[in-house]
C-alpha positions in Angstrom: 0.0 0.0 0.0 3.1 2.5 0.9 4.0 2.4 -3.0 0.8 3.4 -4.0 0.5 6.3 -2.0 4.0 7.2 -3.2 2.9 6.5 -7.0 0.0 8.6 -6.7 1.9 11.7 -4.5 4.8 11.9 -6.6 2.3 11.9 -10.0 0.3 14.4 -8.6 3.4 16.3 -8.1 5.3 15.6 -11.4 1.9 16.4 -13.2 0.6 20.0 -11.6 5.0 21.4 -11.3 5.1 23.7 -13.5 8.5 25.9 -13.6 11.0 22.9 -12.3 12.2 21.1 -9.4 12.4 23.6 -7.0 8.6 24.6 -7.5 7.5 21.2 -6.6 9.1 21.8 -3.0 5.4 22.9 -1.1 4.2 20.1 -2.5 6.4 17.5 -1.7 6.6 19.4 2.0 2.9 19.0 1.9 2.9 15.0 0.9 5.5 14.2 3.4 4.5 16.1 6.7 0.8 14.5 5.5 1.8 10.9 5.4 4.6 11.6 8.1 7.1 10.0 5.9 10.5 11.7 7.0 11.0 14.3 9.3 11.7 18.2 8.7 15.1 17.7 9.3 15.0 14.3 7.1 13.7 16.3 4.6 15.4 19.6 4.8 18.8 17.5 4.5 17.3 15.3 1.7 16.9 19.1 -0.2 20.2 19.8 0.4 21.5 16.3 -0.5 19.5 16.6 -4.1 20.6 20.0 -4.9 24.2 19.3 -4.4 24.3 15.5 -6.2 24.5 14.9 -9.9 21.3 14.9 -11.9 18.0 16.9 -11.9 16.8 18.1 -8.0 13.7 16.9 -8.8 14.2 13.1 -9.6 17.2 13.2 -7.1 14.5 14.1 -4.3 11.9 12.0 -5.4 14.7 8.9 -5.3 15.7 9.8 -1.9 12.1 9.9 -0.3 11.2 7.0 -1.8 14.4 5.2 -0.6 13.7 6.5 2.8 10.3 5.1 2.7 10.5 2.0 1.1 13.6 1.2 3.6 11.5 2.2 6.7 8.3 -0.5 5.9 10.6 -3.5 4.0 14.4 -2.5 4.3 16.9 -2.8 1.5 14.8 -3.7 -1.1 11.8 -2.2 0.0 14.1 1.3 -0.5 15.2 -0.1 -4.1 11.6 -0.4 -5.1 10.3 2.7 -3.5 13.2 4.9 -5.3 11.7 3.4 -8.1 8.7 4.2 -7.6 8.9 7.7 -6.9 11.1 8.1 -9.8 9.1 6.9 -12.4 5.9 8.2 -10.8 7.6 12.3 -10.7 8.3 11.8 -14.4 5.9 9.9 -16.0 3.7 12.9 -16.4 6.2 15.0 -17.9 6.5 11.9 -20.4 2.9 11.9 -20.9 2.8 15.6 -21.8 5.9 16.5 -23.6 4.6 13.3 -26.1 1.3 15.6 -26.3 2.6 18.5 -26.8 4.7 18.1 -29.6 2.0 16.7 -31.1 -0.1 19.8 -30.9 2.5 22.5 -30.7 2.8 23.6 -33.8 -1.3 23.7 -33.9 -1.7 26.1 -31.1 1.8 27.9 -30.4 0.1 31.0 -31.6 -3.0 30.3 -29.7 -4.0 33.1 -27.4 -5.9 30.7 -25.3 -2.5 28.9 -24.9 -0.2 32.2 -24.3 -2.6 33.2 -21.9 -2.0 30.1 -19.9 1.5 30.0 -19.5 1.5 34.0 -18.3 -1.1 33.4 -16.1 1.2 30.3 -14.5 4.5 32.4 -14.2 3.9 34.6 -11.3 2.0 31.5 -8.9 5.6 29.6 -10.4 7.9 32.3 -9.0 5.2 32.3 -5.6 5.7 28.9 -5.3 9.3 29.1 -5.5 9.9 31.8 -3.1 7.0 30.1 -0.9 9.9 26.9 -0.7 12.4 29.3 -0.2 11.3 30.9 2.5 10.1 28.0 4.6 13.8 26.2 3.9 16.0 29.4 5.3 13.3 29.5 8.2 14.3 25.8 9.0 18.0 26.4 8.5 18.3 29.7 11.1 14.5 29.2 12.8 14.3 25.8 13.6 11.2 26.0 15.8 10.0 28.4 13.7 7.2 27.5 11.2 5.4 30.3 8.3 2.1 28.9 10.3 3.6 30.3 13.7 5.2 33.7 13.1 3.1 35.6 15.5 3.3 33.6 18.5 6.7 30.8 18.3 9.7 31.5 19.6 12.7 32.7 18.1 14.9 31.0 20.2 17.4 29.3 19.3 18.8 31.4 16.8 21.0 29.5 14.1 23.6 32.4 14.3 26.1 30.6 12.1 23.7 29.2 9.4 22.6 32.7 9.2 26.2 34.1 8.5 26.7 31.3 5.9 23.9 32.0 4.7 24.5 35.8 4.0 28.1 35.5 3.0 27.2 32.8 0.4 24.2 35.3 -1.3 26.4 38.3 -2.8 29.3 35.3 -2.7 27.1 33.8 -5.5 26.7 37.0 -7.5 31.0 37.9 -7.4 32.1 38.2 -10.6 36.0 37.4 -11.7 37.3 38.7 -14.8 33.0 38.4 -16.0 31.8 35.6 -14.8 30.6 34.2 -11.3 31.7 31.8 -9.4 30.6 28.0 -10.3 27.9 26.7 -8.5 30.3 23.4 -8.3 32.8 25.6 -6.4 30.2 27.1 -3.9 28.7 23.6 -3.2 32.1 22.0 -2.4 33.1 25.5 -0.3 29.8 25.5 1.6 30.5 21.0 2.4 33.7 21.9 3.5 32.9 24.7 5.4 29.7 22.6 7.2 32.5 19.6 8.0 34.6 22.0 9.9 32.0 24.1 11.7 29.6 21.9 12.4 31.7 18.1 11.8 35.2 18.9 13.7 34.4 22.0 15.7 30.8 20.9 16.7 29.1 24.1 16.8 25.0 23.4 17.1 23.2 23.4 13.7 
């Protein structure tokens, strides 16, 4: 029964993203905290984990959930075949609609009806987005904190150093030398080594 709640989550969420991985996030926040499959740190870390492996975020995440909830109910195997199933469930309805679509594109490119569509989807995209955004740096320097709770939760404790990393690494990311910015790959080894020694060898809380 687990895989076909993680079939029909991770189609749902594969077939209403619109704008890519990182737009699925409240989404796959919502399906986990409903079926209390991982916890926010478990899943917070799992973000973290796709964003800096090889691949799309989106399947990468979808692979690790169902891994983690597959292992949890049958073990080894039982995380093989849920990775497999979340995998193929996130992208099957891109399959289904990209077949479609080139199909029809050419038919209704022009369409009004169609152009209407897609700039009516942008700005809830870009909501969605920051929506994810938002509710990840909360976790990382607000722990306790959720976007549910602002008014009355706590702001203690404050994640001083996650907040400093975090700040140094925003106009970090924008730097250019000699025209161009730094490489993500650069920043996402910087940031690893940087989290081994503040929070791995000098064991500050995160």
């Amino acid at each position: 029964m687990i895989y076909l709640y993680l079939f029909w989550e991770y189609f749902k969420i594969g077939l209403f993203t619109i704008g890519g991985g990182y737009a699925m996030l409240p989404m796959v926040i919502q399906a986990v905290q409903k079926h209390g499959w991982l916890t926010s740190d478990q899943l917070y870390n799992f973000i973290g984990v796709a964003e800096s492996t090889p691949g799309p975020f989106a399947i990468n995440l979808a692979t690790f959930v169902g891994t983690t909830v597959g292992n949890a109910q049958y073990g080894f195997w039982g995380g093989v075949l849920g990775a497999v199933v979340a995998t193929f469930a996130v992208v099957l309805p891109s399959l289904i609609i990209i077949v479609i679509v080139s199909k029809v594109l050419e038919r209704f490119k022009t369409s009004k009806v169609v152009q209407g569509v897609l700039y009516g989807i942008r700005p809830v995209v870009v909501g969605l987005i920051l929506s994810a955004m938002i509710g990840i740096a909360l976790n990382v320097v607000l722990p306790n904190v959720k976007l549910t709770d602002l008014g009355s939760a706590s702001v203690t404790p404050f994640n001083w150093v996650s907040l400093v990393l975090m700040c140094a690494f925003l106009p970090l990311s924008r730097i250019k030398i000699k025209g161009k910015k730094l490489h993500p790959i650069f920043m996402i080894l910087l940031s690893a080594g940087l989290g081994v020694l503040l929070f791995g060898v000098l064991k500050i809380p995160g």
